[in-house]
N, C-alpha and C positions, 0 to 999 in steps of 0.2 A: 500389558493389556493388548491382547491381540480384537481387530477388527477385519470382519471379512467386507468382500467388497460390497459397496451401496448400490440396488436397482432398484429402488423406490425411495419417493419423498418422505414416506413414514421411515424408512429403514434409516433413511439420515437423518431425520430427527431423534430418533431412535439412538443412534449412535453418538451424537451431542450430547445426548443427555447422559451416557454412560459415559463422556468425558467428565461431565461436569462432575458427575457423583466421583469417580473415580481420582479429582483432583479435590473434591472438599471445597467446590465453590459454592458459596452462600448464593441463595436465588437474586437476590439486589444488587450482584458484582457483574460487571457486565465479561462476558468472553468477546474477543474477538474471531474474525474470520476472514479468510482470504483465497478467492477462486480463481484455479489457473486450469487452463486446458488440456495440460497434458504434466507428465513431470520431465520436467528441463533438464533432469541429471546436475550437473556440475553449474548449472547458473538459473536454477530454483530457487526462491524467495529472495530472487533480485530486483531493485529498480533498472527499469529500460537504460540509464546511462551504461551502466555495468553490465548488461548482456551486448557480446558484441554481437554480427552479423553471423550469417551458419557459414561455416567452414573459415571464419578467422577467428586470430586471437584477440583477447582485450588490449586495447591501448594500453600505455602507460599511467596509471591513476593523473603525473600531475598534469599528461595531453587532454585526459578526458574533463579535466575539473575547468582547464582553461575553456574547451570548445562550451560547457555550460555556462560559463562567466560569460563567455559573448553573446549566447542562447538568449541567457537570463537580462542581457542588457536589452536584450533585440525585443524581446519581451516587455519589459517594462517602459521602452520608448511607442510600444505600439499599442498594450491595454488601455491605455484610457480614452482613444477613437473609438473602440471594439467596445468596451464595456457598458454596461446598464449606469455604472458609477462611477468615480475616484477610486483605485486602490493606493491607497496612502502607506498602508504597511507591507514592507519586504516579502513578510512571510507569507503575507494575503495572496500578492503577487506568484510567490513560488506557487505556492497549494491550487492557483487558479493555472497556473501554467498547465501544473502536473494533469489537470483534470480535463482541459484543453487537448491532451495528446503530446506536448512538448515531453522533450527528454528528459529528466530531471533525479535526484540518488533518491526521491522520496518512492516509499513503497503502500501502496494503497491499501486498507484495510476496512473495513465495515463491523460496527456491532451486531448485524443482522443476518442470520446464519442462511438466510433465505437468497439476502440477496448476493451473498457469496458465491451459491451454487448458483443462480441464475449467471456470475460472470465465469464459472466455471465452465456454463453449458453451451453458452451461446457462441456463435459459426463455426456449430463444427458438423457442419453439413459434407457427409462423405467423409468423414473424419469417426472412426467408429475406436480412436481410444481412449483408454480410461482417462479421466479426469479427475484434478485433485483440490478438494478444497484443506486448507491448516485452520487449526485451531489456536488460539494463542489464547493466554493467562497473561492479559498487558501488565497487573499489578506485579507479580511474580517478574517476568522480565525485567522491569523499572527495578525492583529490590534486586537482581543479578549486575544491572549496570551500574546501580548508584554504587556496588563497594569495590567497583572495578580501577585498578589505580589512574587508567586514563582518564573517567571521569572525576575524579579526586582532581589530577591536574586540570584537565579542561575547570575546573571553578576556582584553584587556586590563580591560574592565567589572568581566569577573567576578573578573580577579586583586584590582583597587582592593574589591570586595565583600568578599571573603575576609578582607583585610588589615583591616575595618572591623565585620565580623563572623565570628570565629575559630569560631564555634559550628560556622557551615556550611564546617566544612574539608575534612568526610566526602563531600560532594557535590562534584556536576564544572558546570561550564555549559550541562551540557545542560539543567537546569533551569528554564532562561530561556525553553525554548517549551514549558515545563508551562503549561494556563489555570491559574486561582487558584483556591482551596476555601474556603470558609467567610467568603467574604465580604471577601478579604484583597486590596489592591489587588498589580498586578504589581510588582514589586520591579526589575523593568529593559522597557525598551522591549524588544518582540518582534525580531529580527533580521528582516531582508527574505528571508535567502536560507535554505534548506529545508537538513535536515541529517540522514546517514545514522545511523540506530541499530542498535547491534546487543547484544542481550538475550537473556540465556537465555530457553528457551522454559518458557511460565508457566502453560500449563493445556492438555488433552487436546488440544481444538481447534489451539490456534495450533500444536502441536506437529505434528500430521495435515498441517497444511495449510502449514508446514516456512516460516513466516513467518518474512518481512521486512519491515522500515518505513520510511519515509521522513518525518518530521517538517517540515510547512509552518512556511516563516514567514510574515512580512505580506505577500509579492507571492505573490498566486496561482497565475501565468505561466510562474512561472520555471523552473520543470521540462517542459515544454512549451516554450517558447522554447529552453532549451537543447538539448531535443532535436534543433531546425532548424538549429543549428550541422552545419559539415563536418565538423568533429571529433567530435564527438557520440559523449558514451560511451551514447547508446542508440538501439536499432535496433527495427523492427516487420516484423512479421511478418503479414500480413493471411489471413483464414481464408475460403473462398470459401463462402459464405452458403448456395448451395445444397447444400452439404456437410456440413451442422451435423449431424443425423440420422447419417451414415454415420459420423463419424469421431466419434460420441460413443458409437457401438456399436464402433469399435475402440479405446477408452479403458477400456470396461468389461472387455472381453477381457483389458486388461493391469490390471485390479484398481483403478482409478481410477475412482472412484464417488463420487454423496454421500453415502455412508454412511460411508465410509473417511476423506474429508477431514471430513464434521461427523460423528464418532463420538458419536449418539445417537442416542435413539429418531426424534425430530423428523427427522434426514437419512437414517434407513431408511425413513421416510415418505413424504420429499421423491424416494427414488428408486425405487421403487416407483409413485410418481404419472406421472416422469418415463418408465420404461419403459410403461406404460401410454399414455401421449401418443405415445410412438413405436411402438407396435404398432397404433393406430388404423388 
């Protein structure tokens, strides 16, 4: 299915829609979506932990997993000064981290194809190239990694766990690509392959911004690599660079703003700044 490049909001929607017809999704299954600025080449649909710096290499997987074990400790001894509330649960903690700007293997996603492209468009002032938002089929994915044998083992592990400690009967296996807090080694080896979550929504922001996640394991690649699969449950959509400007003033028309997606003082700030850069 070839797509030519996007320079209008109808032209991308346009384009969604021919995904959707094209993949046989029913109107009540939700797609996901996910907006980047440019294509990254060799370290495209990564979490921030996994993209090194420009002109180095990536760490070693188990350097990089320690430096977020102490991230995530440093984290979770300082959220609840910071916070509106308690966060009581681990994962609560990560997902708030990840959305905070901390580093973390989680890869952010939106059911909202709109406001994909608004993260696709936004500071690229002077920046006149293409942008790319993915399309993902998350139920399709999940059926690719449930018959995968490292998720087979990641549930057998965690079944032999359970059996050996009854305490954690209350908990599922996702727990296995939490980092660790408080100093406490990992209780199972990280899985290789990355794995879909789905969470209520847990504070203003992630709720705006109608988030979805994607949880890495220890290969970086592999959401990337699969996307160069023929079967590939994800597709891209490229944004034509000298169209950033136009088609981010027909986003606002439809109420898609940073103020809307970060409902705060700080992203009534942030757009305000941004209409200002575009009426220069």
């Amino acid at each position: 299915m070839l797509l030519e490049n996007v320079r209008s909001l109808g032209g991308f929607t346009e384009q969604v829609c021919k995904i959707r017809a094209d993949w046989s999704i029913p109107d009540d299954k939700e797609l996901w979506f996910r907006g980047e600025k440019r294509d990254y080449g060799e370290t495209r649909l990564r979490p921030i932990l996994y993209r090194p710096p420009k002109g180095r290499s990536l760490k070693p997987i188990p350097d990089l997993l320690k430096i977020e074990d102490d991230l995530f400790d440093a984290f979770q001894r300082c959220n609840p000064q910071l916070s509106d509330g308690p966060i009581e649960d681990d994962f609560d903690g990560y997902l708030l981290m990840q959305h905070h700007g901390g580093p973390t293997r989680l890869l952010d996603w939106s059911d909202g194809s709109l406001m994909a492209l608004h993260f696709a468009l936004r500071n690229k002032q002077g920046d006149a190239s293409d942008s790319i938002v993915y399309v993902l089929d998350p139920y399709r994915l999940m059926d690719t990694l449930n018959t995968l044998p490292d998720t087979v083992q990641t549930e057998q592990r965690w079944a032999e766990h359970i059996k050996a400690h009854p305490e954690d009967s209350e908990e599922d296996e996702s727990d296995v690509y939490l980092p660790s807090s408080e100093g406490d080694e990992r209780p199972f080896e990280l899985p290789r392959v990355p794995l879909v979550l789905q969470f209520p929504f847990i504070s203003r922001r992630v709720a705006a911004q109608r988030s979805q996640f994607i949880v890495f394991g220890a290969e970086p690649s592999w959401l990337s690599d699969e996307a160069t699969k023929p079967d590939s449950a994800i597709r891209r959509i490229t944004i034509d660079g000298t169209r950033t400007r136009a088609i981010r003033a027909e986003l606002r028309e439809c109420g898609v703003t940073e103020s809307v997606i970060f409902p705060d003082l700080d992203g009534l700030g942030r757009e305000l700044s941004q209409l200002w850069q575009d009426r220069q």
